[in-house]
C-alpha positions in Angstrom: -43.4 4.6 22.8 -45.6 1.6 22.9 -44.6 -1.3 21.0 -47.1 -2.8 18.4 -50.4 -4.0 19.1 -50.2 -7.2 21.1 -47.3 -5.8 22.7 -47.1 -5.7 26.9 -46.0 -2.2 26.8 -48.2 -1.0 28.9 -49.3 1.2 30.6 -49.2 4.2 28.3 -47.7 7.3 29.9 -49.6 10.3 27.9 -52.3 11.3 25.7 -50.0 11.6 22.7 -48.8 7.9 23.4 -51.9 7.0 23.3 -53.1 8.1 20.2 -50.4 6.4 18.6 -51.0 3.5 20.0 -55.0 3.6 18.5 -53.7 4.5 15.1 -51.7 1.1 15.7 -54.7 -1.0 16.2 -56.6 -0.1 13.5 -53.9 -0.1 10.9 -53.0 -3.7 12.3 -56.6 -4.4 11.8 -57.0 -3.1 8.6 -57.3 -5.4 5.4 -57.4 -2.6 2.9 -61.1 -3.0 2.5 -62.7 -3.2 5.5 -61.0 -2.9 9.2 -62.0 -6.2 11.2 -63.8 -5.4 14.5 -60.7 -7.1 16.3 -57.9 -9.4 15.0 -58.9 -12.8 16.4 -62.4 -12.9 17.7 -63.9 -10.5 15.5 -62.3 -10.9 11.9 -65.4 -9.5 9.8 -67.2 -6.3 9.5 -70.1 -5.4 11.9 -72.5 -2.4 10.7 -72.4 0.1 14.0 -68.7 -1.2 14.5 -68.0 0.3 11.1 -69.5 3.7 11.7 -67.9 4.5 14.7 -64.2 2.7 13.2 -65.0 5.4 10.2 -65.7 8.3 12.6 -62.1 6.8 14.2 -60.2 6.6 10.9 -61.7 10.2 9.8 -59.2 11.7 12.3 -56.5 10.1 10.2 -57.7 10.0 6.4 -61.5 11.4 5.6 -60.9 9.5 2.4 -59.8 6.0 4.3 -62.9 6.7 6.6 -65.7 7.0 3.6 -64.1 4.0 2.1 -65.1 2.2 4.9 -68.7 3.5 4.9 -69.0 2.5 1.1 -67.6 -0.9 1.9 -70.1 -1.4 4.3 -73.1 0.4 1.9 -72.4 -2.4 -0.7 -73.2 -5.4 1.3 -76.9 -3.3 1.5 -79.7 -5.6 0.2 -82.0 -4.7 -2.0 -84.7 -4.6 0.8 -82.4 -1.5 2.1 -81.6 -3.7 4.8 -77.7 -3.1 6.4 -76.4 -6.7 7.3 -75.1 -6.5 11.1 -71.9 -8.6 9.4 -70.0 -8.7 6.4 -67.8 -11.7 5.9 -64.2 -10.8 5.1 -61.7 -14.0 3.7 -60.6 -14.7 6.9 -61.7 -18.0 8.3 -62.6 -19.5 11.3 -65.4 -17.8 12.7 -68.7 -18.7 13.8 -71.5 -18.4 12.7 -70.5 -18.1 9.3 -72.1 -17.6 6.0 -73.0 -21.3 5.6 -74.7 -20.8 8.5 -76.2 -17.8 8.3 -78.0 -18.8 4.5 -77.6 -16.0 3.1 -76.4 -17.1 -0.2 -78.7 -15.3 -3.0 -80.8 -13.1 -0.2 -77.4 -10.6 0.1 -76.0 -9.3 -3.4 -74.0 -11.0 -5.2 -70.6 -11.7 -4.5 -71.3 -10.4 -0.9 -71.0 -12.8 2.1 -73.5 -11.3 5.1 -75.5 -12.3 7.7 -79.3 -11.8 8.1 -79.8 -9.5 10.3 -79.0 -5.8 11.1 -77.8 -3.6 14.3 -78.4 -0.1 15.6 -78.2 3.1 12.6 -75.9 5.0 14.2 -74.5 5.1 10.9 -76.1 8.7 9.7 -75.4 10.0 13.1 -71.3 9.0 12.7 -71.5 10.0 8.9 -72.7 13.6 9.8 -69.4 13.9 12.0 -67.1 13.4 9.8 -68.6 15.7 7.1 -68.3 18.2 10.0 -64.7 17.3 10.3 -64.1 17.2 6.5 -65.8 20.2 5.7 -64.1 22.2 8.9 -60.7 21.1 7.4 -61.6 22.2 3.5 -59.7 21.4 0.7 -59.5 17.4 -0.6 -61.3 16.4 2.6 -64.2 18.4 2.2 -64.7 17.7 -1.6 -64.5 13.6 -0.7 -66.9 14.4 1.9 -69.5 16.3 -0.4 -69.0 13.9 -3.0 -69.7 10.6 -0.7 -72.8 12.6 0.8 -74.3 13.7 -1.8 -73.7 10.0 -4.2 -74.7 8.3 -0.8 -77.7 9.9 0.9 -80.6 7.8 -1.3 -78.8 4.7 0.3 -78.9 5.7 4.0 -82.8 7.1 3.4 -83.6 3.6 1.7 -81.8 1.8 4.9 -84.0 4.4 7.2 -87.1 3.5 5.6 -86.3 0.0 5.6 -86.3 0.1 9.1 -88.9 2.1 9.4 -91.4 0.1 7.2 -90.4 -3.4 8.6 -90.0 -2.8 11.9 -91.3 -0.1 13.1 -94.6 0.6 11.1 -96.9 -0.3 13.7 -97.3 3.5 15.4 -95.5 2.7 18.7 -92.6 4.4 17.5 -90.5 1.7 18.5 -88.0 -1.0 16.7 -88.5 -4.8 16.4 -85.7 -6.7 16.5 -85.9 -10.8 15.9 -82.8 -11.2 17.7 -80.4 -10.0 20.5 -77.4 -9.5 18.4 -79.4 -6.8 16.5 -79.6 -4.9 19.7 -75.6 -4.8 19.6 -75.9 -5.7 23.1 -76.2 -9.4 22.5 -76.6 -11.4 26.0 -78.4 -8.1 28.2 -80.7 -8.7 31.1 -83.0 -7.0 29.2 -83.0 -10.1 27.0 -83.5 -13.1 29.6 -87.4 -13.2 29.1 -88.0 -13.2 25.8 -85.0 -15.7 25.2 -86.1 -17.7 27.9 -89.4 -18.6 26.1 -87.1 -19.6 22.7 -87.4 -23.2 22.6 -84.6 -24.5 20.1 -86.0 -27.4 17.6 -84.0 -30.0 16.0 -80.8 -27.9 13.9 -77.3 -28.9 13.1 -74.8 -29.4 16.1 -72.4 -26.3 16.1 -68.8 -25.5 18.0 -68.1 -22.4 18.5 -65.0 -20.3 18.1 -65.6 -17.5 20.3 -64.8 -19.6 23.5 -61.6 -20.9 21.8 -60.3 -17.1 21.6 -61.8 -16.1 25.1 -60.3 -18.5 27.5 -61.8 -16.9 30.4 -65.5 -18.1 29.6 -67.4 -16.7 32.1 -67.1 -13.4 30.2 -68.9 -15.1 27.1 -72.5 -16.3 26.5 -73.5 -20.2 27.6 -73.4 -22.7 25.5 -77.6 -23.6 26.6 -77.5 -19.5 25.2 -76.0 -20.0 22.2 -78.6 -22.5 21.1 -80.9 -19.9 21.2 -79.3 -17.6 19.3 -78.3 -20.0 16.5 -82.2 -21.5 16.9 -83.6 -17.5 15.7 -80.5 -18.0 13.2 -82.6 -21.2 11.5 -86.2 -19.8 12.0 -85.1 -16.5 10.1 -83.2 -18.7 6.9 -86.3 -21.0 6.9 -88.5 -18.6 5.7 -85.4 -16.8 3.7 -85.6 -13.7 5.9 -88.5 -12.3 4.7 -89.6 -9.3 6.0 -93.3 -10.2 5.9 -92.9 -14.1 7.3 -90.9 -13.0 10.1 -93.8 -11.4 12.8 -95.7 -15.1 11.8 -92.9 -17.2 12.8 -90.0 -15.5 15.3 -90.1 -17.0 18.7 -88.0 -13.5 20.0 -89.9 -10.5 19.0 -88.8 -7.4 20.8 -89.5 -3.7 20.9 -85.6 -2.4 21.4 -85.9 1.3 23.2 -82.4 2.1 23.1 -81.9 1.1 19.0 -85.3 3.3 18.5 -83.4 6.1 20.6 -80.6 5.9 17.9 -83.1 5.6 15.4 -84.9 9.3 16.4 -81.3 11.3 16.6 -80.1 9.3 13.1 -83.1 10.4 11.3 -82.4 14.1 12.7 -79.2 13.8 10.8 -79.7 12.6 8.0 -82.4 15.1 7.8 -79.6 17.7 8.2 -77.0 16.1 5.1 -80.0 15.7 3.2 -80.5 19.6 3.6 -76.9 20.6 3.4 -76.6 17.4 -0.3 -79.4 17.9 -2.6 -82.0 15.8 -1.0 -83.8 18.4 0.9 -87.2 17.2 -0.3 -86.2 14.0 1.7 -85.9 15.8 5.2 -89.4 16.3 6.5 -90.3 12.2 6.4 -86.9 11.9 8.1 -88.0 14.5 10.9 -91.1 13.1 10.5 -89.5 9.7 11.8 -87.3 11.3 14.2 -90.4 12.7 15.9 -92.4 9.7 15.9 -89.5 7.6 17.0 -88.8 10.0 20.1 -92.0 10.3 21.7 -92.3 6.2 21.6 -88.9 6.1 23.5 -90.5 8.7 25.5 -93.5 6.8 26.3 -91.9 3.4 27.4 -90.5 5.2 30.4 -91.6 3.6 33.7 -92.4 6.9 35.8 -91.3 4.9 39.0 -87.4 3.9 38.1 -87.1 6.6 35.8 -86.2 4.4 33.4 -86.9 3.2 29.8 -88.3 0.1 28.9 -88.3 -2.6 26.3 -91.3 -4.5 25.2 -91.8 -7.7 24.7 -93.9 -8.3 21.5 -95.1 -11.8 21.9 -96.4 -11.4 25.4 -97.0 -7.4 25.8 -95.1 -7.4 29.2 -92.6 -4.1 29.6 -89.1 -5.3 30.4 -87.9 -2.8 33.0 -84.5 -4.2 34.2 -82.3 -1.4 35.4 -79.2 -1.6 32.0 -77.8 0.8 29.9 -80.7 1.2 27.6 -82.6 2.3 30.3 -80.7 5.7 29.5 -82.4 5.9 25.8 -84.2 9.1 26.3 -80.6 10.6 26.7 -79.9 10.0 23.2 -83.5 11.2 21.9 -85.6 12.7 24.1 -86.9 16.6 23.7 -88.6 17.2 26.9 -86.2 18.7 29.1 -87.8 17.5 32.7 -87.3 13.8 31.4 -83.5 14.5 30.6 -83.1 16.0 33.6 -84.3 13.1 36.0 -82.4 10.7 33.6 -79.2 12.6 34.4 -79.8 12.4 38.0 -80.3 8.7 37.9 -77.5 8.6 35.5 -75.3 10.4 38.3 -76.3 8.5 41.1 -75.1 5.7 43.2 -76.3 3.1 41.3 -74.4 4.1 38.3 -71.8 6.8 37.4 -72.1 8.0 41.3 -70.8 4.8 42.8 -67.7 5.4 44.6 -66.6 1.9 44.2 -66.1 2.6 40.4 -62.3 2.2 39.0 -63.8 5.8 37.2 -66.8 7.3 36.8 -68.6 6.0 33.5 -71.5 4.0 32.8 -71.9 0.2 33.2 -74.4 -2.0 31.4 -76.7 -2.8 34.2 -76.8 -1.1 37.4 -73.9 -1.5 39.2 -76.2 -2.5 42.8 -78.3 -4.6 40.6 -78.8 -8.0 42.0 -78.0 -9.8 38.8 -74.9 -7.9 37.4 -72.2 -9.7 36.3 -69.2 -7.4 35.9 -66.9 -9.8 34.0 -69.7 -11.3 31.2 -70.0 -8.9 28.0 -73.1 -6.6 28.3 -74.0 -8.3 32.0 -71.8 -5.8 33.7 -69.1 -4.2 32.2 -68.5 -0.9 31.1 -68.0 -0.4 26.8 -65.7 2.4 26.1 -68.3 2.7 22.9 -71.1 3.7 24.9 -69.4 6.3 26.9 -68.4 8.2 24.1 -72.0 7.9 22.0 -73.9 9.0 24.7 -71.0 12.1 25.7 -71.4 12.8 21.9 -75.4 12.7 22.1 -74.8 14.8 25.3 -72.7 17.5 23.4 -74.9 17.7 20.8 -77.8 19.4 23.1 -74.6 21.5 24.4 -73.6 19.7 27.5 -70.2 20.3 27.4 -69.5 19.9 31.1 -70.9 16.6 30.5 -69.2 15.5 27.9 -65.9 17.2 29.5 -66.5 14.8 32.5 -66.9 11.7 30.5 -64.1 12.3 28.0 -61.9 13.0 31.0 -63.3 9.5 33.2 -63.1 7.3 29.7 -59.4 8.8 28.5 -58.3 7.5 32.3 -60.0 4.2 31.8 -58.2 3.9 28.4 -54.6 4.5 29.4 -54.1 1.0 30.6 -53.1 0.3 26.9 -55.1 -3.3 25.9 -58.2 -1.1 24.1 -60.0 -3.8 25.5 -63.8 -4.6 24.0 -65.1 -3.8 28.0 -64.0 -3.0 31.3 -64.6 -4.7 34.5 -66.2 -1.7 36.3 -64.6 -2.0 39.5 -61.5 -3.3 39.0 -61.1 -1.1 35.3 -59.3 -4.7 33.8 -59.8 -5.0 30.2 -61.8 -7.8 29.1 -63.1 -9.4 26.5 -61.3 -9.2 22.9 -58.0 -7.0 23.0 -57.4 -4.6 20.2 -60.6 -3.8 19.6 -61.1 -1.7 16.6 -64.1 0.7 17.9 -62.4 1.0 21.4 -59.3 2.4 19.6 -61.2 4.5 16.8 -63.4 6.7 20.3 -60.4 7.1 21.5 -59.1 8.6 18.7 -62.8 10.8 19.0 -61.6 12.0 22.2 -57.9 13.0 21.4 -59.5 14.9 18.0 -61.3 17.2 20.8 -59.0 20.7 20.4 -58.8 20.7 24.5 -56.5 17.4 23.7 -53.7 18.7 21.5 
């Protein structure tokens, strides 16, 4: 057996080993009201980290995993907004809440940040009330209970985002910022950062590179002051919804967070049905609609690909990354799935033979500017392999989803539950004992083919 996380007992030899050792993590990570995104370089809550560490503990305790939902739901601000952090007691992070200025814009006694990430939150929430209501009992009572006390919050957070940042008719999502993405430091991301000119703000030392020695893997420093310049231009103006659009100097359309945005409101629409808020379910399809055919309609018919926009200069940002793949999640038109999958399969992704295994990295693995150590500049998440096999599965691609459970198990046997994977080499990088890497895995092993 595998010693405790940390531990170099590695590799793992079996499937059963494995599980044990992700039950490890996130118990070590655990601090009995929220479980920290990792236990040095991550020692706070982030929103989509939480859903899919809920989906993770679910497989455990159904009760320990809606805990962590309604720890998350009560750093909601009033706006509806979900903060993409909440600040536990541990120190030494940045940015922090001073930083952030958040202090009276997030409810009281909360400690947030001021911005939000991807809703996958509805979409993880509907499988575990599959899983609690398929086991009965306690488990499905919690579930029914959570759902049905819950559901106004999740439709206020959907309309927040629909309202604020996606009222304009393109059926796409703004974010202010490339952490709201969840895919901080993309390609995708280069122009519209490039044209963020940092003003005069506080000097700032980071932590990250203290706990990631290798720092080629992380963001510049000539990077960070952008990121901590959008940080300042949002608490100026208090993070109000309606000042933003007048004064953000990064204003994006994000396809693959408006992707997740279509197949969330799908299921909520479905809880909403199955919880006493049916009258609630024909906006959310409503949304789910609208929000598809705009991921539809940013794909470029030459690559085959999906496409950001950039809001402040109109120019489609076409670089060949992961969230390319967005109509995979949403899409309903069955030609466009099909020639994603091809491209999907081919030798500049999954089909490249020079692949440690057969998953998905976060740019093109034969594009000119991949990076394979540096965060979302390369590597391959173990996150995103198992959301888009689930989104995959849901349209009843079980071969599929069979291939990519099988590939990302492989991947994961090394033992570290790294944050990402060096695609060629299969090397976990990045922070160890990551909490969402061990709660997928966790996904997987719940699969009935696994026990």
């Amino acid at each position: 057996m595998s010693g405790a996380p940390g531990e170099a007992a590695y590799p793992i030899r079996d499937l059963g080993e494995l599980g044990q050792r992700a039950r490890d993590v996130l118990a070590a990570n655990d601090l009995g009201t929220m479980v920290t995104a990792a236990p040095n370089l991550y020692p706070h809550m982030w929103s989509w980290d939480a859903a899919f560490v809920a989906a993770g503990l679910s497989t455990m305790s159904v009760a320990r995993a809606l805990q962590e939902l309604d720890y998350l739901l009560a750093a909601q601000w009033n706006s509806g907004m979900i903060p993409h952090i909440v600040f536990s007691d541990v120190p030494g992070y940045f940015p922090d809440v001073e930083r952030w200025g958040t202090r009276g814009a997030s409810p009281e006694g909360v400690q947030s940040s001021g911005i939000c990430q991807p809703p996958v939150h509805a979409t993880l929430l509907r499988r575990i009330v599959e899983r609690a209501t398929a086991a009965g009992g306690e488990d499905g009572r919690l579930a029914e209970e959570f759902a049905r006390r819950t559901l106004p919050r999740w439709i206020d957070w959907h309309a927040w985002l629909r309202n604020t940042r996606g009222g304009d008719g393109s059926g796409l999502l703004t974010i202010y910022h490339g952490w709201e993405s969840g895919m901080d430091n993309s390609p995708r991301f280069d122009g519209p950062y490039s044209r963020v000119r940092p003003g005069e703000m506080e000097p700032f030392v980071r932590t990250d590179t203290l706990k990631v020695t290798d720092h080629s893997q992380r963001p510049s420093d000539e990077e960070y002051s952008r990121y901590l310049w959008l940080v300042q231009q949002m608490a100026d103006v208090g993070f109000d919804d309606a000042r933003l659009p007048k004064v953000m100097a990064f204003q994006v359309k994000d396809v693959f967070m408006s992707a997740i945005f279509a197949a969330a409101n799908e299921d909520l629409a479905v809880l909403a049905e199955q919880f006493g808020h049916s009258e609630e379910a024909p906006q959310l399809r409503q949304w789910s609609q609208e929000f598809r055919q705009g991921v539809d309609a940013t794909v470029d018919q030459g690559t085959g690909l999906a496409r950001d926009r950039d809001v402040l200069t109109g120019e489609w940002i076409g670089l060949p990354t992961i969230a390319g793949f967005a109509p995979l999640i949403s899409t309903g038109s069955q030609p466009l799935l099909d020639r994603q999958l091809g491209i999907f399969e081919g030798p500049d992704w999954t089909g490249d033979p020079r692949l440690a295994f057969p998953l998905p990295a976060s740019t093109s693995t034969t594009y000119e500017g991949l990076k394979p150590r540096q965060y979302w500049r390369g590597p391959v998440w173990p996150v995103m392999n198992w959301f888009l096999a689930h989104c995959l599965r849901r349209r009843g691609d079980e071969e599929r989803y069979r291939q990519l459970r099988e590939a990302s198990l492989a991947q994961l046997m090394e033992g570290h539950f790294g944050e990402y994977y060096e695609p060629f080499t299969g090397e976990p990088l990045g922070s160890m004992d990551q909490s969402w890497t061990a709660a997928v895995a966790l996904e997987w092993l719940a699969d009935p083919e696994s026990s």
